[in-house]
Structure formats: C-alpha cells, structure tokens
PASEBA-1860 file (N, C-alpha, C; in nm, 3 decimals):
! residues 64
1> XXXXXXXX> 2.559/-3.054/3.377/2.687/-3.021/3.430/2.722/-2.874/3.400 ~ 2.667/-2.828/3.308/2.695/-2.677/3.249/2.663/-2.601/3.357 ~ 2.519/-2.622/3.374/2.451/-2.569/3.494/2.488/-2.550/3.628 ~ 2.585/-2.674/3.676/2.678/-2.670/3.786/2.748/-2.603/3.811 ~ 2.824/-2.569/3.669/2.958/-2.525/3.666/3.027/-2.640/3.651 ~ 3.049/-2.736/3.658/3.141/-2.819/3.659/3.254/-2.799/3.662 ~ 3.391/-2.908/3.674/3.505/-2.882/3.659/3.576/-2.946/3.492 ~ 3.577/-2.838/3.385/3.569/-2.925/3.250/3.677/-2.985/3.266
9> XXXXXXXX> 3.799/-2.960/3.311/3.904/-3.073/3.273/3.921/-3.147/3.351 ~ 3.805/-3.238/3.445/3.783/-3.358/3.494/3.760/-3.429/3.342 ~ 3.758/-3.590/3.366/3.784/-3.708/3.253/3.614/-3.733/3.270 ~ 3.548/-3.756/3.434/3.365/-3.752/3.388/3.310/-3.678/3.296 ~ 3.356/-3.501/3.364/3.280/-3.431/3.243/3.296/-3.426/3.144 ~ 3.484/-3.466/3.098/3.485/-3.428/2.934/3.392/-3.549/2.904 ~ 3.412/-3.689/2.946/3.336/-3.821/2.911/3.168/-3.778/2.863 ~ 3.126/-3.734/2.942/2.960/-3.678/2.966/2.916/-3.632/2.865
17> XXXXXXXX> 3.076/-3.473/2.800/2.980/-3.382/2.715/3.027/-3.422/2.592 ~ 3.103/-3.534/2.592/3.167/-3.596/2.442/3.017/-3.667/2.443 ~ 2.989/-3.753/2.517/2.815/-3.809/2.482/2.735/-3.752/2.446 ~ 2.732/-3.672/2.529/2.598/-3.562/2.483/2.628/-3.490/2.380 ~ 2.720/-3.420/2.322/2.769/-3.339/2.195/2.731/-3.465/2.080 ~ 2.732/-3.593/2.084/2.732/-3.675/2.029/2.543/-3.715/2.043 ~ 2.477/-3.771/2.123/2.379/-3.789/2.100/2.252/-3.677/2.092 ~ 2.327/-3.548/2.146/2.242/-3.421/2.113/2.285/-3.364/1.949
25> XXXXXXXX> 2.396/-3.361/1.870/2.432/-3.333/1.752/2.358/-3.257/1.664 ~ 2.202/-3.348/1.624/2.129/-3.300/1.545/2.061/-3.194/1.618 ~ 2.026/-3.135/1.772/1.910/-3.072/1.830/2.026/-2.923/1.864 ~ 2.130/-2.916/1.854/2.277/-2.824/1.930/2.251/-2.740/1.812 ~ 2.199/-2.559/1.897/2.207/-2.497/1.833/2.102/-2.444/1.705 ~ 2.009/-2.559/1.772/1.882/-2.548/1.695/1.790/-2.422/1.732 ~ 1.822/-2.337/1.828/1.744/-2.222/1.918/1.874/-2.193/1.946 ~ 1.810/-2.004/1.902/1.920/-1.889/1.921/1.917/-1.813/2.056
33> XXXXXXXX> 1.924/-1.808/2.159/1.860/-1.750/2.283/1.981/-1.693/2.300 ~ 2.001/-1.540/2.341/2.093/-1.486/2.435/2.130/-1.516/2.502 ~ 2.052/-1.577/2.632/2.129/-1.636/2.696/2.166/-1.775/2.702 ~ 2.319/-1.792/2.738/2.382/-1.927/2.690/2.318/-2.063/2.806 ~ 2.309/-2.033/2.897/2.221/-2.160/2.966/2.068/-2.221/2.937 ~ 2.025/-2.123/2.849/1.880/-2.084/2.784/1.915/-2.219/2.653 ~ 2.008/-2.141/2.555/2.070/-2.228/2.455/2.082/-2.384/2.511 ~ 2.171/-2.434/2.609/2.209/-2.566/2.675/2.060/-2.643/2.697
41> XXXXXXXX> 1.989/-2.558/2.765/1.892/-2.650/2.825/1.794/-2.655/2.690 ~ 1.711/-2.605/2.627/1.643/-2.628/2.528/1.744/-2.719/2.389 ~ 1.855/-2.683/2.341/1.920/-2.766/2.248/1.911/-2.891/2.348 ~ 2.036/-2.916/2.430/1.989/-3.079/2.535/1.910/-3.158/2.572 ~ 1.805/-3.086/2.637/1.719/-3.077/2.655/1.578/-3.127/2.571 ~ 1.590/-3.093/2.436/1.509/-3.140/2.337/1.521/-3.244/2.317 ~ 1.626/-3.278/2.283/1.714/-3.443/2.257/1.661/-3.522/2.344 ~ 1.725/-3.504/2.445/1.657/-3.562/2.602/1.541/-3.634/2.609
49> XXXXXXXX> 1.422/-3.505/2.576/1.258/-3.597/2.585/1.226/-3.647/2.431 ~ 1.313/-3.625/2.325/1.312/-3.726/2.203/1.345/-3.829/2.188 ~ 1.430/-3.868/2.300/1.517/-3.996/2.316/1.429/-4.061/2.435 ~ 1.358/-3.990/2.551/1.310/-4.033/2.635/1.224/-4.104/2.535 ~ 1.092/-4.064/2.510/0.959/-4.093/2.429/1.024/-4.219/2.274 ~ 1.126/-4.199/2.294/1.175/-4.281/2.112/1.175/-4.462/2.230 ~ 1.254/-4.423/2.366/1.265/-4.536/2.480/1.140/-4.585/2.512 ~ 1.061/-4.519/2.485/0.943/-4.566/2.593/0.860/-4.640/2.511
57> XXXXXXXX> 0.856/-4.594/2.363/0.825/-4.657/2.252/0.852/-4.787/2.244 ~ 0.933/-4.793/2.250/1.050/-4.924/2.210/1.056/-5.024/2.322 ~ 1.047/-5.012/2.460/0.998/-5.089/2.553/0.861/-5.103/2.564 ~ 0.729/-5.041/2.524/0.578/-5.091/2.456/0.592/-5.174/2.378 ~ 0.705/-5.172/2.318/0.712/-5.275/2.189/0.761/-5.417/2.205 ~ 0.871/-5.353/2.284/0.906/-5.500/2.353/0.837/-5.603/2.498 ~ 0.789/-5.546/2.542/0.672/-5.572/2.613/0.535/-5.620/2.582 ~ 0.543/-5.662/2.463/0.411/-5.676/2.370/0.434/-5.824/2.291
END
C-alpha cells in the first residue's frame, strides 16, 4: 500500500499497516537504505518470505 500511495486515513489501510507493523515488528528497520521505499520493501518484505516458508513448513507437517 506504501507503494501505491494509498489513502492513510482510510480504516483498510490503517487496518493493513496496524497488521503488518505488528507481524513485521521484529524485521522494521532492520536495513538502513536511503531510500524510504527501499527500507518498506526489504524490512516487509523479509517478514513476508519468513512467514511464507515458516507456512509452508507447517502445512508439510500437517499433511503428513
């Protein structure tokens, strides 16, 4: 949504980046990049395919 632009004081996006500020937490700010969309997508971003791969795990498992 950053990337969009979005409209922040819609109730989706605040909803969205209260999640994500929340399940990205530990990865936010982990990489210093000048530029700030650089920052978004690698901090988010990281989380993202850690949580993807932690899922995919966990349905092998349950599938078994």
């Amino acid at each position: 949504m950053y990337l969009l632009d979005a409209n922040r004081a819609n109730d989706l996006v605040q909803f969205v980046h209260r999640s994500a500020n929340w399940l990205a937490g530990w990865s936010r700010d982990l990489f210093t990049f000048d530029e700030a969309w650089a920052r978004v997508v690698c901090g988010y971003g990281l989380a993202a395919v850690v949580y993807l791969f932690i899922g995919h795990a966990i349905a092998n498992r349950v599938s078994r």
